[in-house]
C-alpha positions as CSV (number, residue, x, y, z in Angstrom):
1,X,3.6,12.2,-6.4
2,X,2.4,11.8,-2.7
3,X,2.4,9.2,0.1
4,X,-1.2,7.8,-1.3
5,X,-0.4,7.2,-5.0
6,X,2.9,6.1,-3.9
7,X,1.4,3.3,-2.2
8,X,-1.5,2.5,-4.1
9,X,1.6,2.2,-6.8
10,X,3.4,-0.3,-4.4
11,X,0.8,-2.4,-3.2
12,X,-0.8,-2.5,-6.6
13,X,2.6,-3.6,-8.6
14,X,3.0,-6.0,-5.9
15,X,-0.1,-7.9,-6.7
16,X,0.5,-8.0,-10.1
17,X,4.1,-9.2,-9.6
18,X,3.5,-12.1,-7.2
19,X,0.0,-13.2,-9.0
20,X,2.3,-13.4,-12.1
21,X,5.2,-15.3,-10.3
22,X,2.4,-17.4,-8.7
23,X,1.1,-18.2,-12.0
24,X,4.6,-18.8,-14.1
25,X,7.1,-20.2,-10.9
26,X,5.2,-21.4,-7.7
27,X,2.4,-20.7,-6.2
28,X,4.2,-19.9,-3.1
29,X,4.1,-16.6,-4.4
30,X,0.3,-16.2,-4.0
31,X,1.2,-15.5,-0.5
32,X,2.9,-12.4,-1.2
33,X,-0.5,-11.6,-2.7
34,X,-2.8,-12.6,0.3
35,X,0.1,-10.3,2.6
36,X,-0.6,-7.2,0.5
37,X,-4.2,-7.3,0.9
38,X,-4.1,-8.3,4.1
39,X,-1.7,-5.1,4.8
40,X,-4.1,-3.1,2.9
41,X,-7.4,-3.8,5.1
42,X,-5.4,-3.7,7.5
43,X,-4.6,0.1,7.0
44,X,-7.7,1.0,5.8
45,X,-9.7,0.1,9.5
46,X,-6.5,1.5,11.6
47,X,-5.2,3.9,9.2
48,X,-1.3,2.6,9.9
49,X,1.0,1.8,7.0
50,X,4.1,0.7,7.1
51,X,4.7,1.8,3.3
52,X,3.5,5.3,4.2
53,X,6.4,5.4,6.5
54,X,8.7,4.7,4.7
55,X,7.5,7.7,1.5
56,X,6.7,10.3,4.3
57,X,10.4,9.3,5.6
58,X,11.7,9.8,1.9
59,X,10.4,13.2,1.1
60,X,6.6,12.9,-0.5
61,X,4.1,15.3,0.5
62,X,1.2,13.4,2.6
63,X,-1.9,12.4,0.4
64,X,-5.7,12.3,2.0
65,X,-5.5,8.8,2.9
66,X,-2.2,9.2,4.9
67,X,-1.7,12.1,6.8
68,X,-3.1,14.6,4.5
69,X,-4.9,17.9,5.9
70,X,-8.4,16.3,4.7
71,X,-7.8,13.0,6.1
72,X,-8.3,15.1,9.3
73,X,-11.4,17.2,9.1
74,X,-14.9,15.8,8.4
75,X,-16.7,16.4,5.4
């Protein structure tokens, strides 16, 4: 696994979590929701990520998206 499916994996589990704890315990949860896409748009225009950090930090190899030898060169 690398630093790009690690976070889609992250970001994606924590949408379904909190949509499902919005749904079932309070929809105080939702926000957790609208902070993970927020993060992700975020990321996607500045090309920071916290999450990416974090796995490059822990050992995984760097995907395309973040940090990868691609991510780099034009097409």
């Amino acid at each position: 696994m690398n630093v790009d499916r690690a976070v889609f994996t992250l970001a994606g589990s924590l949408v379904l979590i909190s949509t499902a704890l919005g749904y079932w315990v309070s929809p105080y949860w939702l926000l957790l929701t609208a902070f993970v896409g927020a993060n992700m748009l975020q990321a996607a225009f500045t090309g920071f990520c916290p999450a990416a950090m974090i796995f490059r930090k822990l050992g995984l190899s760097a995907g395309a998206a973040f940090g990868g030898a691609s991510a780099t060169k034009p097409y």
